[in-house]
C-alpha positions in Angstrom: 18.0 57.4 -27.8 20.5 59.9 -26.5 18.4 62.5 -28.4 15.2 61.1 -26.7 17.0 61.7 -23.4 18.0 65.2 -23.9 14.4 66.2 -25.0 12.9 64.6 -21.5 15.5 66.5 -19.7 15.0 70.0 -21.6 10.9 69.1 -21.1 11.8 68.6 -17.3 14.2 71.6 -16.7 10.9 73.8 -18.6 8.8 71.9 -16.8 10.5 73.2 -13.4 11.3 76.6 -14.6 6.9 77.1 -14.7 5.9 80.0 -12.4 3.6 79.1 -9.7 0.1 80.7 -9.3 -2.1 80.3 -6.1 -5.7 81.3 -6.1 -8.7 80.6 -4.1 -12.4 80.8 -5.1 -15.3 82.4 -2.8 -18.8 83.0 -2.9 -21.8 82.0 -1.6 -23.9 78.7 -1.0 -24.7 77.1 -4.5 -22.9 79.8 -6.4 -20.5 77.1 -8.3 -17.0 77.4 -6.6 -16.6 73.4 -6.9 -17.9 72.8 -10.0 -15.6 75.8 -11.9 -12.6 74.1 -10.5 -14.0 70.6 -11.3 -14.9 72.0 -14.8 -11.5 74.0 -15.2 -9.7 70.3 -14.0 -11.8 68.8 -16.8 -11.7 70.8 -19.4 -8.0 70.9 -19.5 -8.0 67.2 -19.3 -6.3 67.0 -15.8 -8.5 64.5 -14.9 -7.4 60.5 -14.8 -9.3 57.9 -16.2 -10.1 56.6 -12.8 -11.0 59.5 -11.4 -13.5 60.7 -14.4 -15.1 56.9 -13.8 -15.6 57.5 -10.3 -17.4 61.4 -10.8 -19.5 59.7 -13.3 -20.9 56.4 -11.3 -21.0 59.2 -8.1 -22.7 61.9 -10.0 -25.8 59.6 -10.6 -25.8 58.2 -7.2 -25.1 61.5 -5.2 -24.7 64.1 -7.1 -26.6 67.8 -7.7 -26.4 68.4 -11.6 -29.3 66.3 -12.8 -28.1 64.7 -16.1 -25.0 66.8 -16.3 -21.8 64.9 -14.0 -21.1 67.3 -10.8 -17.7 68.5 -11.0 -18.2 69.9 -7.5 -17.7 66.0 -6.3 -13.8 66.7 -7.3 -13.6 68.8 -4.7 -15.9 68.3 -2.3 -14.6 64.9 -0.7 -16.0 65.2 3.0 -19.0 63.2 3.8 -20.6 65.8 4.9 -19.8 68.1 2.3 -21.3 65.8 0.1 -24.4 65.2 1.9 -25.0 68.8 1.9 -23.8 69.8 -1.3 -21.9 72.6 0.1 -17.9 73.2 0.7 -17.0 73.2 4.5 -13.0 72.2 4.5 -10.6 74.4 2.6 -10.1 71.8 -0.5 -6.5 72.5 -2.2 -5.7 70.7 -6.2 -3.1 71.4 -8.1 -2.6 71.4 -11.7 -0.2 72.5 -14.5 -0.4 73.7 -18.3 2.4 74.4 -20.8 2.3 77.6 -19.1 1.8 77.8 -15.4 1.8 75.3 -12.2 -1.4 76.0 -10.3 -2.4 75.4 -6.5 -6.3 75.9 -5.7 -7.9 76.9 -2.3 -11.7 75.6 -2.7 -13.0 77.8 0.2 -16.5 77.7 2.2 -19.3 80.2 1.5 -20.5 79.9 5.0 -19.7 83.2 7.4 -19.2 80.2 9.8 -16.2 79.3 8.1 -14.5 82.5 8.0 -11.0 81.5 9.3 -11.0 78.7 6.9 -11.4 81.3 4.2 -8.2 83.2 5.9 -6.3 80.0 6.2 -6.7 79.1 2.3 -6.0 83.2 1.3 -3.0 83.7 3.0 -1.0 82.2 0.8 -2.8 83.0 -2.6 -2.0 85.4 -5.2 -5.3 86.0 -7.3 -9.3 85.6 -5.6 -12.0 84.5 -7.9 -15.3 85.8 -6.7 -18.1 84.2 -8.0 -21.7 85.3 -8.4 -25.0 84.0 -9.3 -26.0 86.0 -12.5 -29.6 85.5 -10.9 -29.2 87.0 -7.7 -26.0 89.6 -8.3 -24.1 91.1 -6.3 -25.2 89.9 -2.0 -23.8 90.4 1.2 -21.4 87.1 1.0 -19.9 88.7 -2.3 -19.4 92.2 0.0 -18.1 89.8 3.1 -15.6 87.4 0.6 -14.5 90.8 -1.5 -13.6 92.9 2.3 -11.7 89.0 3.9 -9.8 89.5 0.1 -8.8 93.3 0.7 -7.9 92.4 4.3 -5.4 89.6 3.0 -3.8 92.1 0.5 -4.6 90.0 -2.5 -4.1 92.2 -5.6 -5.7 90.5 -8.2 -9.6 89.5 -8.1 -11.7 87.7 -10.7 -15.4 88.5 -10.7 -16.4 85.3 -12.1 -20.9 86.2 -12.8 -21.5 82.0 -13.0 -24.7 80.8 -14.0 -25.0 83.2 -17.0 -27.4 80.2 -18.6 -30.1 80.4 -16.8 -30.5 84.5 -17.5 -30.5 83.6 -21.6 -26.3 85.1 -21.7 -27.9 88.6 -21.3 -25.4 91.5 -21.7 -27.1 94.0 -19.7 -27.5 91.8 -16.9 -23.7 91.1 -16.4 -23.0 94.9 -17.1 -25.2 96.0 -14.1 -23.8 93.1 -11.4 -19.8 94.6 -12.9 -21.5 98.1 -11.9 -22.7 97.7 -8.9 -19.8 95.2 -7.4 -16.9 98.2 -9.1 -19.5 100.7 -7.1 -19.1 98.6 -3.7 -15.2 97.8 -4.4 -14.4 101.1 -4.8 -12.9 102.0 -1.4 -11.4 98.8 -1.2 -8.5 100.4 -3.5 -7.6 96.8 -5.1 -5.6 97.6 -7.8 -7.0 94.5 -10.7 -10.1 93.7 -10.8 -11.4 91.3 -14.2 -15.0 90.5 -14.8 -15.9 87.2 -16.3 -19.3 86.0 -18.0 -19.3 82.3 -17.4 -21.2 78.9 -17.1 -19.6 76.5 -14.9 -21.2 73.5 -15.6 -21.5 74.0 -19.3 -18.0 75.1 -19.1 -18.7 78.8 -21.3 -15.5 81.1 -21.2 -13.9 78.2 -18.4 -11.7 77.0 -20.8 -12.3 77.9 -24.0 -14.3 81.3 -25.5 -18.0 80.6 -25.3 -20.1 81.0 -28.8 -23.0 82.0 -25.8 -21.1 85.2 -25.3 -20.2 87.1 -28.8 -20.6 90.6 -27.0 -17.6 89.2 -24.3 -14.5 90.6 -25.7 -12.3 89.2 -22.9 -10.1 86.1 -22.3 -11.6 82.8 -20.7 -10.7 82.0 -17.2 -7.8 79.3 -17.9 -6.4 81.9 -20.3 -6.4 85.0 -18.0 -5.1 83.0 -15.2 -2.6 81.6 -17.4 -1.1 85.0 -18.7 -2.2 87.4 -15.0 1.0 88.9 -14.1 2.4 88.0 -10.6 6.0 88.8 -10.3 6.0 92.3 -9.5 3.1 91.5 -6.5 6.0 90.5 -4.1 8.3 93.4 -2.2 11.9 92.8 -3.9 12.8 96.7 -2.3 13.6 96.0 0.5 15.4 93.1 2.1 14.5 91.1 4.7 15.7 87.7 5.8 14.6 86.3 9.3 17.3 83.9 10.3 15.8 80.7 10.9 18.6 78.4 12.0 22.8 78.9 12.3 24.2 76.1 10.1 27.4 74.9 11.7 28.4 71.1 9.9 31.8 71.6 11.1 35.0 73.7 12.7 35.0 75.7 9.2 31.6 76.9 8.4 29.0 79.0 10.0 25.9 80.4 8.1 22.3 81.8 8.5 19.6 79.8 7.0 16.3 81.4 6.0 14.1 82.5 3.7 14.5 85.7 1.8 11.3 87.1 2.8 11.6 90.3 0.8 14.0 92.4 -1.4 17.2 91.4 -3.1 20.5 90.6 -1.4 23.7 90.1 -3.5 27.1 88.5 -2.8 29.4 91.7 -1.5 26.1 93.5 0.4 26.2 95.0 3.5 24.1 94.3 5.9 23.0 94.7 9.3 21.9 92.3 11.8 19.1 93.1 14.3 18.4 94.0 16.9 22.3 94.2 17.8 23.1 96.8 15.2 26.4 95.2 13.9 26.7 95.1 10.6 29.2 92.8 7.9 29.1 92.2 4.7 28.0 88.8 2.9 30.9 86.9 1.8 28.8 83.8 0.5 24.8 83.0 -0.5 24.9 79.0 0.1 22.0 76.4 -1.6 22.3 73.0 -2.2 23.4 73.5 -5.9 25.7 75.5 -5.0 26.6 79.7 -4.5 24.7 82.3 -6.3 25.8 85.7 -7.1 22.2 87.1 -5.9 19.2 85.7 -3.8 15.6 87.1 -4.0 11.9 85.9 -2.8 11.1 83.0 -1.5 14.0 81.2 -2.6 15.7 79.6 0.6 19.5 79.9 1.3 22.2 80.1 3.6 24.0 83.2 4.2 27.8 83.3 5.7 29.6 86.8 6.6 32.7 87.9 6.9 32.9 88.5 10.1 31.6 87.0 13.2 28.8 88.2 14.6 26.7 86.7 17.3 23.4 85.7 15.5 20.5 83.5 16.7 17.3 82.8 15.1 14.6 85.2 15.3 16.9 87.7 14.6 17.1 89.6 11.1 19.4 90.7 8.4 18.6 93.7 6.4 20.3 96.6 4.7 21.7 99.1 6.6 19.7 102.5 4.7 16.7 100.6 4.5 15.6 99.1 8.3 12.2 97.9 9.4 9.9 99.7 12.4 11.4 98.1 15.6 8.5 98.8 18.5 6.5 96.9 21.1 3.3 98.7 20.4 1.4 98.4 17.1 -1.6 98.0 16.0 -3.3 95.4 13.5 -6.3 93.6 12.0 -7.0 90.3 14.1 -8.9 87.6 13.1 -9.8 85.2 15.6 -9.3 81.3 14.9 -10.1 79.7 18.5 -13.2 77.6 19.5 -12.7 79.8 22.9 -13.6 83.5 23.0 -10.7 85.8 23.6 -9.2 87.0 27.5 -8.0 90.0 27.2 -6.2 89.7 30.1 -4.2 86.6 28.6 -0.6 86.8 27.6 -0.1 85.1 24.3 3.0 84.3 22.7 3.8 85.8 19.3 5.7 84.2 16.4 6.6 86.8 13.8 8.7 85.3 10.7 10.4 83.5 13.1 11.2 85.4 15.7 8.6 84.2 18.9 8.0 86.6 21.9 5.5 87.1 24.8 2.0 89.7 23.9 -0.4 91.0 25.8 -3.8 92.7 24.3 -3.7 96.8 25.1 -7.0 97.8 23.6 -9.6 96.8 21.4 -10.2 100.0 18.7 -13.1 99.0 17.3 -14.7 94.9 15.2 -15.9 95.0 12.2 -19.0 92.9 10.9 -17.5 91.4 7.9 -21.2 90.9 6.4 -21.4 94.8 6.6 -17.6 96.2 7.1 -19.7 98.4 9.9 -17.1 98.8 12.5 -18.4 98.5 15.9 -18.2 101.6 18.3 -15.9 101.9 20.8 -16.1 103.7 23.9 -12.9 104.9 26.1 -11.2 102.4 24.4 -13.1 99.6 25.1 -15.8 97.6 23.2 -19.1 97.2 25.9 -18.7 94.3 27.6 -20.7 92.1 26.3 -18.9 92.7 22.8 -15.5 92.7 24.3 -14.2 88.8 23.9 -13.3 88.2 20.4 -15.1 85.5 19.6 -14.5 82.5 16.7 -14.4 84.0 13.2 -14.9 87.7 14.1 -12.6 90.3 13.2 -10.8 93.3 15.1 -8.3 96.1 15.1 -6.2 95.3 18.0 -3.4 97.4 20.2 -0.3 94.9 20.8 2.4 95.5 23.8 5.1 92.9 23.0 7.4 91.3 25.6 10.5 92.2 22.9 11.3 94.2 19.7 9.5 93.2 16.4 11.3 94.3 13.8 8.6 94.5 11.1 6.9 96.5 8.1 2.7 97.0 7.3 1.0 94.5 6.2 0.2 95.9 3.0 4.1 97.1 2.2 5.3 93.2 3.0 3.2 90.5 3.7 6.1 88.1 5.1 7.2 90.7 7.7 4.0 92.5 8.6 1.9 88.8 9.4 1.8 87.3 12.8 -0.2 84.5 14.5 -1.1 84.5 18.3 -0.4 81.1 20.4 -2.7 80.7 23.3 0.5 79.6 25.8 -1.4 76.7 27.8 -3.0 74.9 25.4 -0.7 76.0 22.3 -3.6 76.3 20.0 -3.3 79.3 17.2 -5.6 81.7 18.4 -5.4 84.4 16.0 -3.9 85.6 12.5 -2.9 89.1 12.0 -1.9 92.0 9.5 -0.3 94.7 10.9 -1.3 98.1 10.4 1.4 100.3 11.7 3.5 101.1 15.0 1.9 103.0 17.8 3.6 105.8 20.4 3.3 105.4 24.3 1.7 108.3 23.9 -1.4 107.0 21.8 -2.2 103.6 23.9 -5.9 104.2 24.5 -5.6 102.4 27.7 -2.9 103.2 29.7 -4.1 101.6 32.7 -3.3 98.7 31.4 0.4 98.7 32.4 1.8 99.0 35.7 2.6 102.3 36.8 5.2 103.3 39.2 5.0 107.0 40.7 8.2 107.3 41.8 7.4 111.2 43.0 4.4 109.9 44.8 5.9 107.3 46.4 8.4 109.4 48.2 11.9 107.5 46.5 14.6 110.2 46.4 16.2 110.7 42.8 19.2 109.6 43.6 17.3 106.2 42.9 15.3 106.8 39.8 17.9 105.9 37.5 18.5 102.0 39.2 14.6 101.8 39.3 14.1 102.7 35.4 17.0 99.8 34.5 14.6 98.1 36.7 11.6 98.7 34.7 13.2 98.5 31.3 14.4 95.0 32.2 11.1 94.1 33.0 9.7 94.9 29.9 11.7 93.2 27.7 10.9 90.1 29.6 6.8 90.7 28.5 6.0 92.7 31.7 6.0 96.5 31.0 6.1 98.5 33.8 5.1 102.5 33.6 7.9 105.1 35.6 6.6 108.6 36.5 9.9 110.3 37.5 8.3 114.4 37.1 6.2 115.5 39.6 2.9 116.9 38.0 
């Protein structure tokens, strides 16, 4: 018995000790993204007994397979959805093998549904892309593939579904792989794996079709099973946005947080922004007790050896390797609100977990995500009647924040380089963004947009322009930048 025991606990500690794999699906109307996952849940008999008599009684009274059972009821589980026979919530399953835990993002095909594809990508690791084998590569596959790039997903499965009804013909998956590596191209994402499959015959799903003798590749289940991950998050350089000061009693104080990126070990040195004072870490606290190192996304608490006056919002890094710290930057926005954007709205920002006030400089240019044409922009501004952001389109926005972010690009570190936008009266998310970079004074395309004080102009002697920039400085930080002239031109 004792035996027995020991084998359930080494099966649970294995068990635990799985890596964890998030991936979405996309593609268009009808192209199979519920039924692969239903099939893939099947197949790999993570299905109850329950459940598979409920697909099969709902199959013949609702269902859009004919005589086969529709797997896409697994996943579609709205009314409507079902009515319709198309995806319109972000579904989310999980499942495990011997190998890897799983979470799936079922996402819509509709361009109506855009933010509801961003929601279910921003967490995911690997996008699978499906295609009718019939109709190729279309504008949905262009518009899924650029919403993919834009989330900095690395790893992309071109799954060409349907490959039935074209007889399993070689040439006919070689030209859709052509033309989508033609069109992906620019895109610069770095893995890109092309899969011949039938979804609701399950071919190359699970197991290696007999259909497809000229497919020297793995399955789907087997690629995603063995798809290397580890290496996708930033473990150079460290960031840890301090989410709450743990105090329990008289004799402890720590920093809790999530090690968002990078590596910190017991003895580091680190600095604490934005006050510049820097320690070193004495202790890295969890539940089961101190670890000589702490990397991504494991959450800890961090206590120093010296006290240093640090509130959440604030960050610890290394002291040779520090984030950009500006007010200005720019970065792809996609809007999430039922109400168009006003650009003359503050917002308030949240940041890892740092929150401050944000105002919209400039719009540089949208970008019609069926297309990736970016819209022109004239002095700065889109024409007017282009110039609200409205639900679901997409931007590269000019920030002015009320405070420092202390942040990195998007692409370099997801965790520090992501932001959302709260609409401040009715505390709605407005917007998700990925930052592109910092940008100078200098370069705001609209510098109308802040306040400006001519302090030449005005006639102030100089004896008061040093009082009246503490002034202005003060103002900014509080969300309300002010412009001083102080040279007469």
């Amino acid at each position: 018995m004792a035996d027995k025991k020991l084998n359930i606990k080494e099966f649970l500690d294995k068990d635990e000790q799985k890596d964890l794999l998030r991936f979405l699906t996309a593609g268009s109307v009808d192209d199979g993204k519920s039924t692969l996952i239903g099939r893939l849940l099947f197949d790999s008999k993570k299905i109850y007994e329950d459940q598979l008599d409920a697909l099969e009684r709902d199959s013949k009274r609702m269902g859009n397979a004919g005589e086969h059972i529709d797997y896409a009821l697994l996943l579609d589980g709205l009314k409507a959805e079902r009515e319709q026979g198309i995806t319109i919530d972000v579904a989310y399953r999980y499942f495990s093998t011997n190998n890897r835990k799983f979470i799936i993002a079922d996402t819509p095909g509709h361009e109506q549904y855009t933010r509801n594809m961003i929601t279910g990508g921003s967490t995911a690791n690997l996008a699978i892309i499906l295609v009718d084998a019939r109709t190729g590569v279309i504008t949905q596959t262009r518009r899924h593939t650029y919403l993919v790039s834009l989330l900095g997903i690395k790893h992309i499965v071109l799954a060409v579904n349907k490959m039935d009804l074209v007889d399993f013909d070689k040439s006919v998956f070689d030209k859709i792989v052509a033309d989508y590596k033609s069109f992906v191209e620019p895109l610069r994402i770095p893995d890109i794996t092309c899969i011949p499959l039938s979804a609701l015959d399950g071919d190359n799903v699970v197991e290696k079709s007999d259909r497809t003798p000229w497919y020297e590749g793995p399955s789907l289940l087997d690629f995603l099973e063995t798809v290397p991950i580890d290496l996708d998050r930033n473990y150079e350089d460290f960031r840890y946005p301090v989410q709450y000061v743990l105090r329990p009693n008289l004799n402890f104080r720590g920093f809790s947080g999530k090690v968002a990126s990078g590596v910190v070990r017991k003895g580091d040195t680190v600095v604490a922004l934005p006050s510049g004072k820097t320690s070193k870490v004495k202790r890295i606290v969890t539940y089961d007790g101190d670890l000589e190192m702490a990397f991504p996304p494991q959450c800890v608490t961090l206590t120093l050896e010296d006290e240093i006056d640090i509130s959440r919002g604030e960050m610890l890094v290394h002291p040779d390797n520090l984030p950009i710290r500006d007010r200005n930057f720019e970065a792809m926005l996609v809007w999430m609100d039922e109400e168009p954007m006003d650009v003359n709205k503050p917002f308030y920002i949240k940041q890892t977990t740092h929150t401050t006030r944000a105002r919209v400089d400039s719009i540089r240019y949208k970008v019609n995500v069926n297309t990736m044409e970016q819209l022109s922009v004239e002095n700065g501004r889109l024409a007017e009647k282009d110039l609200p952001m409205k639900l679901n389109e997409i931007a590269r926005v000019v920030f002015t924040t009320g405070e420092e972010l202390f942040f990195d690009p998007y692409l370099k570190n997801k965790q520090t380089g992501s932001f959302i936008l709260i609409d401040p009266i009715t505390n709605n998310t407005s917007a998700v963004g990925m930052i592109i970079d910092r940008v100078d004074v200098k370069d705001m395309v609209t510098e109308d947009a802040l306040a400006v004080l001519n302090l030449p102009e005005m006639g102030i002697g100089e004896e008061h322009y040093e009082a009246i920039r503490k002034v202005c400085d003060a103002l900014g930080k509080q969300g309300l930048p002010v412009r001083c002239i102080t040279e007469k031109h």
